[in-house]
DSSP file (Angstrom, degrees, kcal/mol; ACC not computed):
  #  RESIDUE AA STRUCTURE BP1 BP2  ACC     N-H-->O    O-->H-N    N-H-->O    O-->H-N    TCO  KAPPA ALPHA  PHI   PSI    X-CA   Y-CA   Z-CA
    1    1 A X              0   0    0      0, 0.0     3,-0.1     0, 0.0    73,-0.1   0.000 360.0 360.0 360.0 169.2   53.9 -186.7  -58.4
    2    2 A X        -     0   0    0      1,-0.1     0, 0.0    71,-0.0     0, 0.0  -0.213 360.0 -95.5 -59.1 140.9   55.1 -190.5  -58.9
    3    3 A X        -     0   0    0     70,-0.1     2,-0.3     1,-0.0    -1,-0.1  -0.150  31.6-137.6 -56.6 175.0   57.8 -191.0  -61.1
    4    4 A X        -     0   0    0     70,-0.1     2,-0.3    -3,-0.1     3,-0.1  -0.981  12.6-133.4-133.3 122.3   57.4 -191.8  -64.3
    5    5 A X        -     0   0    0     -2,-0.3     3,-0.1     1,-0.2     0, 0.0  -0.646   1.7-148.6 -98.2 171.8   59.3 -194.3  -66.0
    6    6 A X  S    S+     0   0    0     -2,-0.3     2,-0.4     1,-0.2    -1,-0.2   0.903  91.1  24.7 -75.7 -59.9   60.8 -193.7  -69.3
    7    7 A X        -     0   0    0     -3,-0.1    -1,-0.2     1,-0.1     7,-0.1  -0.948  69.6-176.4-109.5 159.7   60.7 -197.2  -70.7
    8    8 A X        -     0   0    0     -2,-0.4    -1,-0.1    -3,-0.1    89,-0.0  -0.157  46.7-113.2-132.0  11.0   57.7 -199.6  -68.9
    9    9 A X  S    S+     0   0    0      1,-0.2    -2,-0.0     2,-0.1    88,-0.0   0.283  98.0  79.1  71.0 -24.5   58.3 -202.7  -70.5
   10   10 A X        +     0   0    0    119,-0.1   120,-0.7   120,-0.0    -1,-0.2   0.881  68.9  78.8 -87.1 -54.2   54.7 -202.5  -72.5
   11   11 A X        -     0   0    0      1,-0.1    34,-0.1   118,-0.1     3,-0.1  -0.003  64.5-151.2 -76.9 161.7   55.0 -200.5  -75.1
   12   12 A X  S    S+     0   0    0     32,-1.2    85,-0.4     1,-0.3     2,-0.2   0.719  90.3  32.9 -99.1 -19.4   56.7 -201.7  -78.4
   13   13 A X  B     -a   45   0A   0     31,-1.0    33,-2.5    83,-0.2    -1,-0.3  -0.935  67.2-168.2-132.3 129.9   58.0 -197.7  -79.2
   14   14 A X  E     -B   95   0B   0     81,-0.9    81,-2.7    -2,-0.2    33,-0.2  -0.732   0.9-170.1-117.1 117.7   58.8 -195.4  -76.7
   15   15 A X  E     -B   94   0B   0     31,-0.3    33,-3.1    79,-0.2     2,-0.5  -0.432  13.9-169.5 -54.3 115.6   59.3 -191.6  -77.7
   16   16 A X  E     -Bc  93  48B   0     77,-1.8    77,-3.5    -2,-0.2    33,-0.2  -0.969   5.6-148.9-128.7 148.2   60.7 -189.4  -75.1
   17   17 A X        -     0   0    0     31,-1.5    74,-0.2    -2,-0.5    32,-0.1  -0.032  14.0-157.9  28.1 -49.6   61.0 -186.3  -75.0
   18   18 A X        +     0   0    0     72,-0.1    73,-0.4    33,-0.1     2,-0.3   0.839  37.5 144.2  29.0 125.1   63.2 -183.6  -73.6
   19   19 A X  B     -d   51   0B   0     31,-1.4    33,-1.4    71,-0.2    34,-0.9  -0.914  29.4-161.6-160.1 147.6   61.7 -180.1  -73.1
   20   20 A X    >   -     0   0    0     -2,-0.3     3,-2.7     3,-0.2     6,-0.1  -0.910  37.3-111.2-153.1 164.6   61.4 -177.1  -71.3
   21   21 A X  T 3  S+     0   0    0     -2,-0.6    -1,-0.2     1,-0.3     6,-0.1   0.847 110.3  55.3 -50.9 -33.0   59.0 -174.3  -71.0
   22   22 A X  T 3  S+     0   0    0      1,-0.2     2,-2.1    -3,-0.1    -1,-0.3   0.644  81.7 109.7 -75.8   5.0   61.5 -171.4  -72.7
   23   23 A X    X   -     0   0    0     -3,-2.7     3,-2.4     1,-0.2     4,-0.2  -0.376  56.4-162.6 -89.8  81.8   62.0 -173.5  -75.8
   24   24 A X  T >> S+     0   0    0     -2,-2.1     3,-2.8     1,-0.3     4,-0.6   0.734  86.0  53.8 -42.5 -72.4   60.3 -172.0  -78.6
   25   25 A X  H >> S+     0   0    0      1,-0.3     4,-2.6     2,-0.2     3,-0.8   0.938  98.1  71.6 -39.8 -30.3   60.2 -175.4  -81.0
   26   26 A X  H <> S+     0   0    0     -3,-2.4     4,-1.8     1,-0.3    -1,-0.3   0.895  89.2  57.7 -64.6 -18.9   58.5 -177.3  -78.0
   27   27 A X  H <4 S+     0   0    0     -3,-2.8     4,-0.4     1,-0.3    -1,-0.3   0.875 105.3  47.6 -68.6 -37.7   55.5 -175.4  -78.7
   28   28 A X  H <X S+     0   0    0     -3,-0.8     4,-0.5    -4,-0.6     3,-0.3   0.575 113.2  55.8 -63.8 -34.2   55.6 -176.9  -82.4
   29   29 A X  H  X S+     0   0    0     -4,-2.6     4,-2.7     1,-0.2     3,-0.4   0.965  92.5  66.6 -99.9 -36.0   56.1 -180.6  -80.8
   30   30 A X  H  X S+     0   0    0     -4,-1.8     4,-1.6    -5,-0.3    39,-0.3   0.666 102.7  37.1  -1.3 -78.2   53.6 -180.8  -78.8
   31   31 A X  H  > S+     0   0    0     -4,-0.4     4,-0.8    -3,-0.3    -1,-0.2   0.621 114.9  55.1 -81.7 -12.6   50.7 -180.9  -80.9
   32   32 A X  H >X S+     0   0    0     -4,-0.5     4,-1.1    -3,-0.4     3,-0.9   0.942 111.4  53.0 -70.0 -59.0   52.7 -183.0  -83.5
   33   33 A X  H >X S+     0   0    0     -4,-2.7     3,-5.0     1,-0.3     4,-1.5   0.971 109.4  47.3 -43.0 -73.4   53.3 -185.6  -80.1
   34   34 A X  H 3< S+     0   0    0     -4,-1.6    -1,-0.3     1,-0.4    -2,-0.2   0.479 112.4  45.5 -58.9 -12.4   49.9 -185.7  -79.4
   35   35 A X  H << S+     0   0    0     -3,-0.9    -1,-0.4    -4,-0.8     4,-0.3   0.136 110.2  56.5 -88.2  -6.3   48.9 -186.4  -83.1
   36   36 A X  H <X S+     0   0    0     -3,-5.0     4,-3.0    -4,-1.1     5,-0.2   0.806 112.4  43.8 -98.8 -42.0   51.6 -189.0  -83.2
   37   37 A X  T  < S+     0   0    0     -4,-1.5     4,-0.4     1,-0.3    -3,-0.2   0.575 111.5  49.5 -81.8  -1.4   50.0 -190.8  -80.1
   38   38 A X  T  4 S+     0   0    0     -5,-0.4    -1,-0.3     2,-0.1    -2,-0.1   0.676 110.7  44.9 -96.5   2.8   47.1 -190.7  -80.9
   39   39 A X  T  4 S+     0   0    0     -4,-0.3     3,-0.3     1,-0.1    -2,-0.2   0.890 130.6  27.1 -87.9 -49.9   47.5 -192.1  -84.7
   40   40 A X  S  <>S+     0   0    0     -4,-3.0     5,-2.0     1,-0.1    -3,-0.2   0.276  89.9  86.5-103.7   1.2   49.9 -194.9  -83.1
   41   41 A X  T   5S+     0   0    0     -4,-0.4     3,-0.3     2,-0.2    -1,-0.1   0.632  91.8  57.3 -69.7 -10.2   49.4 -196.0  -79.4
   42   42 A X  T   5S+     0   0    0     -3,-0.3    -1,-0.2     1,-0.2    -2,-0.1   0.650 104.0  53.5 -87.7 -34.8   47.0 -198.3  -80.3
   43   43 A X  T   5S-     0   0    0     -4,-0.1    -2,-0.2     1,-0.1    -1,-0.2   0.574 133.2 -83.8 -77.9  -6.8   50.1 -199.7  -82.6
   44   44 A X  T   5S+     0   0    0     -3,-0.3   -32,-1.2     1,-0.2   -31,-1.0   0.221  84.2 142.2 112.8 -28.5   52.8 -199.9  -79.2
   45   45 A X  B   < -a   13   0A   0     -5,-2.0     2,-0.7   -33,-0.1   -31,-0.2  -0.345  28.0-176.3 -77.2 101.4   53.9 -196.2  -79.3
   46   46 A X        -     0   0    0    -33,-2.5     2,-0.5    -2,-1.0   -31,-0.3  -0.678   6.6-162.5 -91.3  95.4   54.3 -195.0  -76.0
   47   47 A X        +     0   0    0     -2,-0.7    24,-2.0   -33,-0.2     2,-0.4  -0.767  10.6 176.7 -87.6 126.4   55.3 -190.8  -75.8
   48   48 A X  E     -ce  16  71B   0    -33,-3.1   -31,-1.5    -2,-0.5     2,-0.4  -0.986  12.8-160.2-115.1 130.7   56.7 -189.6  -72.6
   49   49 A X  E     - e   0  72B   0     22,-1.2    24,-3.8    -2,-0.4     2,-0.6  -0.924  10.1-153.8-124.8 137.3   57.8 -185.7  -72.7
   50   50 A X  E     - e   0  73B   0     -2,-0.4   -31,-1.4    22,-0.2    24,-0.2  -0.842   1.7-150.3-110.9 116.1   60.3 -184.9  -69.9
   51   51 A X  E     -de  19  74B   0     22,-1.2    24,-1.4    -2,-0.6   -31,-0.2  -0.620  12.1-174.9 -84.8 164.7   60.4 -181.2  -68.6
   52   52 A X        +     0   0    0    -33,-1.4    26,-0.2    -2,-0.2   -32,-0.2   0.410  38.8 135.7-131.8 -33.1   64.0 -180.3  -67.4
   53   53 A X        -     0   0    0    -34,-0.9     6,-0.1     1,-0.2    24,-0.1   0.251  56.6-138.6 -52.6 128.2   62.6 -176.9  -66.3
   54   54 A X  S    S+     0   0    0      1,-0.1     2,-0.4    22,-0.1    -1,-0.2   0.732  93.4  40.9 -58.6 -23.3   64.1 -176.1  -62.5
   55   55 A X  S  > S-     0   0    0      1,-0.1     4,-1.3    21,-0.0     3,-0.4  -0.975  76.1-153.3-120.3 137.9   60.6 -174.6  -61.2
   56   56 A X  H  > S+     0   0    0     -2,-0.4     4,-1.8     1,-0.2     5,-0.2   0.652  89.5  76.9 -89.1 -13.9   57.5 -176.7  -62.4
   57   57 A X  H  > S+     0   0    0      2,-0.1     4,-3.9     3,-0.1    -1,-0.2   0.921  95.4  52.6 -73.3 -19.5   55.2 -173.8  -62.2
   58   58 A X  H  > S+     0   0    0     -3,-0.4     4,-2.3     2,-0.2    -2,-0.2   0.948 114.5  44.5 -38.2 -59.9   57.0 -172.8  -65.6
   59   59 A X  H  X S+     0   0    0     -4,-1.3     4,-2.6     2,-0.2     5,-0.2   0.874 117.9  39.0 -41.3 -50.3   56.1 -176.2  -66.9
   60   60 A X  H  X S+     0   0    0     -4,-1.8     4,-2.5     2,-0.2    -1,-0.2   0.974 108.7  60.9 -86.8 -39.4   53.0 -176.2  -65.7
   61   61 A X  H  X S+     0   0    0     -4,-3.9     4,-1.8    -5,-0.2    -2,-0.2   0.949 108.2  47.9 -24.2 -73.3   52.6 -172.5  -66.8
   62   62 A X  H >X S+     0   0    0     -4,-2.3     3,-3.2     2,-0.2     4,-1.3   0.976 107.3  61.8 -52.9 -70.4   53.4 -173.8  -70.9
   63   63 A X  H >< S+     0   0    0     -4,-2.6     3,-0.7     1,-0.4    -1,-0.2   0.716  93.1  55.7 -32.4 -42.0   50.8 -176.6  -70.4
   64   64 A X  H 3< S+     0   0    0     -4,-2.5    -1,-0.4     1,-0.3    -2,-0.2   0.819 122.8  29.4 -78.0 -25.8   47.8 -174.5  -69.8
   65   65 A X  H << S+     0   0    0     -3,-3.2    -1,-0.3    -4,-1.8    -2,-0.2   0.341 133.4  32.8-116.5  21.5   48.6 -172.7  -73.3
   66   66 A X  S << S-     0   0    0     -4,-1.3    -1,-0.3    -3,-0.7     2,-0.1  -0.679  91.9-155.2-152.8 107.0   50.3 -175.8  -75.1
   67   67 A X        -     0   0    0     -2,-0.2     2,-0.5    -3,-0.2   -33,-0.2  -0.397   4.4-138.1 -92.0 178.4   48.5 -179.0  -73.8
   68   68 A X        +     0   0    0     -2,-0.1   -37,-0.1     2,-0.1   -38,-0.0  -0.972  27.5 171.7-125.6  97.5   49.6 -182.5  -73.5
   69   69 A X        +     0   0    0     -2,-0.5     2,-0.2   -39,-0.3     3,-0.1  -0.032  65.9  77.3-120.2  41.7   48.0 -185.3  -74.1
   70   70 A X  S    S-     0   0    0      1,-0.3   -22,-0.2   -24,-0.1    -2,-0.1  -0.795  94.7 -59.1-133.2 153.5   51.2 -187.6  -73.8
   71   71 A X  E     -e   48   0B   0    -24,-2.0   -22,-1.2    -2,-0.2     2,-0.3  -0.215  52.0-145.2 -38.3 160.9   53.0 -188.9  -70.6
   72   72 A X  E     +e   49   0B   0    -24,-0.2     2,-0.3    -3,-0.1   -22,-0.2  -0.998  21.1 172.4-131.5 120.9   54.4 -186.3  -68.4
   73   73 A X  E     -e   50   0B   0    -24,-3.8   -22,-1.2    -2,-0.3     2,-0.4  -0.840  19.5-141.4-126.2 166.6   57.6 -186.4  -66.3
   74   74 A X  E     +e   51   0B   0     -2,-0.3     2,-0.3   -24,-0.2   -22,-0.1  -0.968  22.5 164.0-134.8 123.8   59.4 -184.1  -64.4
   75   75 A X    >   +     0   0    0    -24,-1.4     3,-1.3    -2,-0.4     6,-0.1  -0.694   2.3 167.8-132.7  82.8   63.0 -183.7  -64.1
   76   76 A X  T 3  S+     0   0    0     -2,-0.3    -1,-0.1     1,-0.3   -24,-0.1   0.840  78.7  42.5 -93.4   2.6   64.5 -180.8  -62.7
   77   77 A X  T 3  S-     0   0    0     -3,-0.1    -1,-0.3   -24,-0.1   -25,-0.1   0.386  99.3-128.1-100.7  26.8   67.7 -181.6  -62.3
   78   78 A X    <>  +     0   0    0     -3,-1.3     4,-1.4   -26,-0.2     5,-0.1   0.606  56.0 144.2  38.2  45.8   68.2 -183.3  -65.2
   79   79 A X  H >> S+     0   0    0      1,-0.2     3,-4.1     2,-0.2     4,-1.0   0.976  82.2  47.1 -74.6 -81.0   69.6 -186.6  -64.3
   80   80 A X  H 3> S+     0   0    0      1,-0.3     4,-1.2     2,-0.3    -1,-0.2   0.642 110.7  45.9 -56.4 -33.3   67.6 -188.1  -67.2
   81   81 A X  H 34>S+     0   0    0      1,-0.2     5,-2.5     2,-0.2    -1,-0.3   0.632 116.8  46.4 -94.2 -15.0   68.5 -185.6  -70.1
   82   82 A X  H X<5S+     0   0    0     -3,-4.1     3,-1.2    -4,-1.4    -2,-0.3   0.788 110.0  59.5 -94.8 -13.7   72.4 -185.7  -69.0
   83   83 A X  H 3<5S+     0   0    0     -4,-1.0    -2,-0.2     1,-0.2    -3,-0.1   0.859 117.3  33.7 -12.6 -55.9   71.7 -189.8  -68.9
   84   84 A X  T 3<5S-     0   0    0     -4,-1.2    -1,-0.2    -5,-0.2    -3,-0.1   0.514 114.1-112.4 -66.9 -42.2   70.9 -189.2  -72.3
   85   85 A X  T < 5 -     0   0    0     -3,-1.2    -3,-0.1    -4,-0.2    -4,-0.1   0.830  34.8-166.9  58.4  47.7   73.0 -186.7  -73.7
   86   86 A X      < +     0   0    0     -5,-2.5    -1,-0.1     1,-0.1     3,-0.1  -0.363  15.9 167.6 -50.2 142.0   70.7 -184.2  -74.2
   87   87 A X        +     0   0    0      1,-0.5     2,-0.4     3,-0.1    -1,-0.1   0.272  65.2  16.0-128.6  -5.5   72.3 -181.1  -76.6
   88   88 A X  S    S-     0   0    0     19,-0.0    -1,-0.5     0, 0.0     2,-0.3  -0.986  88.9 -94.6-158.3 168.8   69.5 -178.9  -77.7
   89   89 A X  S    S+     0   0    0     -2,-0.4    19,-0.4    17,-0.1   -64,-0.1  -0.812 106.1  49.7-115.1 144.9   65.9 -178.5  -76.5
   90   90 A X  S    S+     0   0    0     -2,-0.3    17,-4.3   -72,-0.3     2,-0.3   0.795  78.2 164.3 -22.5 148.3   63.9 -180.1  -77.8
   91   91 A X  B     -G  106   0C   0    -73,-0.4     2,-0.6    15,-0.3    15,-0.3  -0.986  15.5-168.2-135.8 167.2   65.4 -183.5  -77.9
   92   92 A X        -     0   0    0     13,-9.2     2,-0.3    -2,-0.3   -75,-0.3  -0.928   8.1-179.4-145.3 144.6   63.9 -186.6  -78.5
   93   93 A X  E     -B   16   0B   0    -77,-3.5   -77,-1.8    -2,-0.6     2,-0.4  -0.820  16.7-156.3-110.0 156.5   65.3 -190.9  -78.0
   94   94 A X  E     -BF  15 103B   0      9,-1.0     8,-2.9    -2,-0.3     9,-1.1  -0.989   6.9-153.8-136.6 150.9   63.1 -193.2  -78.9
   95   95 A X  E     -BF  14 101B   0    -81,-2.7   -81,-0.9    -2,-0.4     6,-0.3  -0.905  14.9-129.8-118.3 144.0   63.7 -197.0  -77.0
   96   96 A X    >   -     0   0    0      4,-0.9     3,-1.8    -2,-0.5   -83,-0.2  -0.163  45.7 -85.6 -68.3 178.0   62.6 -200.3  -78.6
   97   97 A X  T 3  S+     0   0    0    -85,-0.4   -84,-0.1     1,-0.3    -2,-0.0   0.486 133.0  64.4 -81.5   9.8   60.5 -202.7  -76.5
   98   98 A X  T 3  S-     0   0    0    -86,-0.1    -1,-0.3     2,-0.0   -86,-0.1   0.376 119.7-107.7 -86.1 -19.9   64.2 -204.0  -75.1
   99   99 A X  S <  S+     0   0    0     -3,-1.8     2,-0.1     1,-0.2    -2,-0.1   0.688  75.7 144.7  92.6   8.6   64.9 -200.3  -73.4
  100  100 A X        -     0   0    0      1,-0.1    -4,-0.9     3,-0.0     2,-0.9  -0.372  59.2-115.6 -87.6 178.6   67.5 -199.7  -76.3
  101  101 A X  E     +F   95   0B   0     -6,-0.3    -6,-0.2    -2,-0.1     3,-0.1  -0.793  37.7 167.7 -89.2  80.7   68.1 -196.5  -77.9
  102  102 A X  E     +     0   0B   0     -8,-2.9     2,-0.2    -2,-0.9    -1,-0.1   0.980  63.2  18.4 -74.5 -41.9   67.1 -197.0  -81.4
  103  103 A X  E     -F   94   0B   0     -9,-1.1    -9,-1.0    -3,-0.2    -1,-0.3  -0.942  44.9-162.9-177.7 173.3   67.3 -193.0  -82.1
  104  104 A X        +     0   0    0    -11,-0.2     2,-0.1    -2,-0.2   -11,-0.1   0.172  11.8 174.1-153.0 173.7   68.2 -190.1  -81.4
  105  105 A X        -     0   0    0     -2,-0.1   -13,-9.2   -15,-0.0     2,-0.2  -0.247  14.9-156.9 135.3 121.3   66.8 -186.2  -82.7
  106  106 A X  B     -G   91   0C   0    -15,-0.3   -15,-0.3    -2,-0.1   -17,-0.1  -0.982  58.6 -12.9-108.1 116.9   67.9 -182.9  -81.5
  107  107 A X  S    S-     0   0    0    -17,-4.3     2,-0.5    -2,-0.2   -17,-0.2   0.267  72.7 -96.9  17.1-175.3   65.3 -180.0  -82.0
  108  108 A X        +     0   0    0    -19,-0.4     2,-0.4    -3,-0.1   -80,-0.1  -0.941  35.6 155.0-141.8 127.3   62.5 -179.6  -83.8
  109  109 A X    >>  -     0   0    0     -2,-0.5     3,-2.3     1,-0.1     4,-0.6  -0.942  45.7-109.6-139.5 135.7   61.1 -178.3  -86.9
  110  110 A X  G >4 S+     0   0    0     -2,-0.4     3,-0.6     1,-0.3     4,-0.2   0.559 120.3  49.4 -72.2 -10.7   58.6 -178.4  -89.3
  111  111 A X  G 34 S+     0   0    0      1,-0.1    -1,-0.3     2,-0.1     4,-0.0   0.113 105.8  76.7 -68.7   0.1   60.4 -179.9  -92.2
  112  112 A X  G X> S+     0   0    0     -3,-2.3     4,-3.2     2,-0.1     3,-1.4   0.773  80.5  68.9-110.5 -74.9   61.3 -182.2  -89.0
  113  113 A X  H <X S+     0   0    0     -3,-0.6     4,-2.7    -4,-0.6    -2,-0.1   0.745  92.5  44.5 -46.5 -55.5   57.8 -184.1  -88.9
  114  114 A X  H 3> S+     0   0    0      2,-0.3     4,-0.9     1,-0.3    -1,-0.3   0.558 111.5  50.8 -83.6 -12.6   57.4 -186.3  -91.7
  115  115 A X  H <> S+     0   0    0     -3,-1.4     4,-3.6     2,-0.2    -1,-0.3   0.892 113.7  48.9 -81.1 -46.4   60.9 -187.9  -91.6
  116  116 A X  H  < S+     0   0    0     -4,-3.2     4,-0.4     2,-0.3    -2,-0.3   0.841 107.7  56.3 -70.6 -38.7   60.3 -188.5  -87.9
  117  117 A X  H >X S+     0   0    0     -4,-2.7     3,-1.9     2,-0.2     4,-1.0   0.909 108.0  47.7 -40.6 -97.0   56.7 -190.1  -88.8
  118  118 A X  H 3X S+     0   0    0     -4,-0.9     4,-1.2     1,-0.3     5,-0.3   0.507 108.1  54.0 -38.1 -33.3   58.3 -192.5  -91.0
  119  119 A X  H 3X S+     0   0    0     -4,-3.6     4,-0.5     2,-0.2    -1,-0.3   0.619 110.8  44.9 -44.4 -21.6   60.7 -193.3  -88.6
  120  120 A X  H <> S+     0   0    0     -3,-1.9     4,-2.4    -4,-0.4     5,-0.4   0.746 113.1  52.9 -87.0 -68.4   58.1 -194.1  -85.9
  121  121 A X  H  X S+     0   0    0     -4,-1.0     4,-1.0     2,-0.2    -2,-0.2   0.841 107.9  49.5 -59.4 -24.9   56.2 -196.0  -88.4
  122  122 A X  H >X S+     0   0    0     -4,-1.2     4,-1.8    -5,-0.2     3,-0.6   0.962 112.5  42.5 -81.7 -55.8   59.0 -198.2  -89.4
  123  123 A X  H 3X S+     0   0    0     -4,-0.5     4,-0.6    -5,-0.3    -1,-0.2   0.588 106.7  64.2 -66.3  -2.9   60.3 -199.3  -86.0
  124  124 A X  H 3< S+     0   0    0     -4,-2.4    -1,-0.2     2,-0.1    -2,-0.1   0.863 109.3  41.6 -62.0 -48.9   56.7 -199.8  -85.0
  125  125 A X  H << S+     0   0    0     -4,-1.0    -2,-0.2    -3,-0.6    -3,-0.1   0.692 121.8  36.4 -73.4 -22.0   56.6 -202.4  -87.6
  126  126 A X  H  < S+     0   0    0     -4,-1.8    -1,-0.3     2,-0.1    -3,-0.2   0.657  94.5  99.5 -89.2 -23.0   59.8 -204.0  -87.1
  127  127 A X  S  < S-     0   0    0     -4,-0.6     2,-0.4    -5,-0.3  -114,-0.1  -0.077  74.0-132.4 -77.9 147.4   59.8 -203.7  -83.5
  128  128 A X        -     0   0    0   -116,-0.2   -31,-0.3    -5,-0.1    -1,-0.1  -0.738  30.2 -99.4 -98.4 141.0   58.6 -207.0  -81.8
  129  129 A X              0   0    0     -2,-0.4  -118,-0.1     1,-0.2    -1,-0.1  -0.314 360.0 360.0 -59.7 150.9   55.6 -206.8  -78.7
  130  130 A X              0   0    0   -120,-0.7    -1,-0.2   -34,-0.0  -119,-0.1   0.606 360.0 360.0 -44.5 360.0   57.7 -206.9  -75.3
């Protein structure tokens, strides 16, 4: 497929992602992504979730029993997740509408979510339109 970029200029929040099919917590982020964009996209948040996995029938394999209703990239050599400094799977950046790195989160868990909502929700609200 077409790339996908990470940050697009539009969006006022972007969430990415890091993931790959063997990674047991990405099955828990998923549907937590897809409830986060759909409670906030309307608000500027833009989620892109980045497979690293080296064959994309794996990838595509986890979709069909954990779906997505968030961008989708594919990186299998992981130029973007060592960009990044990825260290554990999941990991997740989130960029202001400037492309900066506001922050940073390494797995996922369920004691996880609500700190990481309120993080979302505050830099939505400080964050300025592009």
């Amino acid at each position: 497929g077409a790339p996908v970029p990470l940050y697009d200029g539009k969006a006022k929040l972007t969430y990415v992602d890091f993931w790959a099919s063997w990674c047991g917590p990405c099955r828990e982020s998923f549907p937590w992504m897809n409830e986060m964009q759909a409670k906030y996209g309307a608000q500027g948040l833009r989620i892109v979730a980045v497979n690293l996995d080296a064959r994309r029938d794996d990838a595509q394999a986890f979709l069909k029993e954990v779906p997505a209703k968030v961008a989708l990239a594919f990186d299998p050599k992981g130029g973007s997740a060592q960009r990044v400094g990825v260290r554990a799977m999941p990991s997740s950046v989130v960029l202001g509408p400037d492309g900066r790195v506001l922050m940073e989160h390494a797995g996922f868990r369920a004691e996880d979510k609500a700190e990481l909502e309120a993080r979302i929700a505050a830099a939505l609200k400080a964050a300025k339109a592009p």
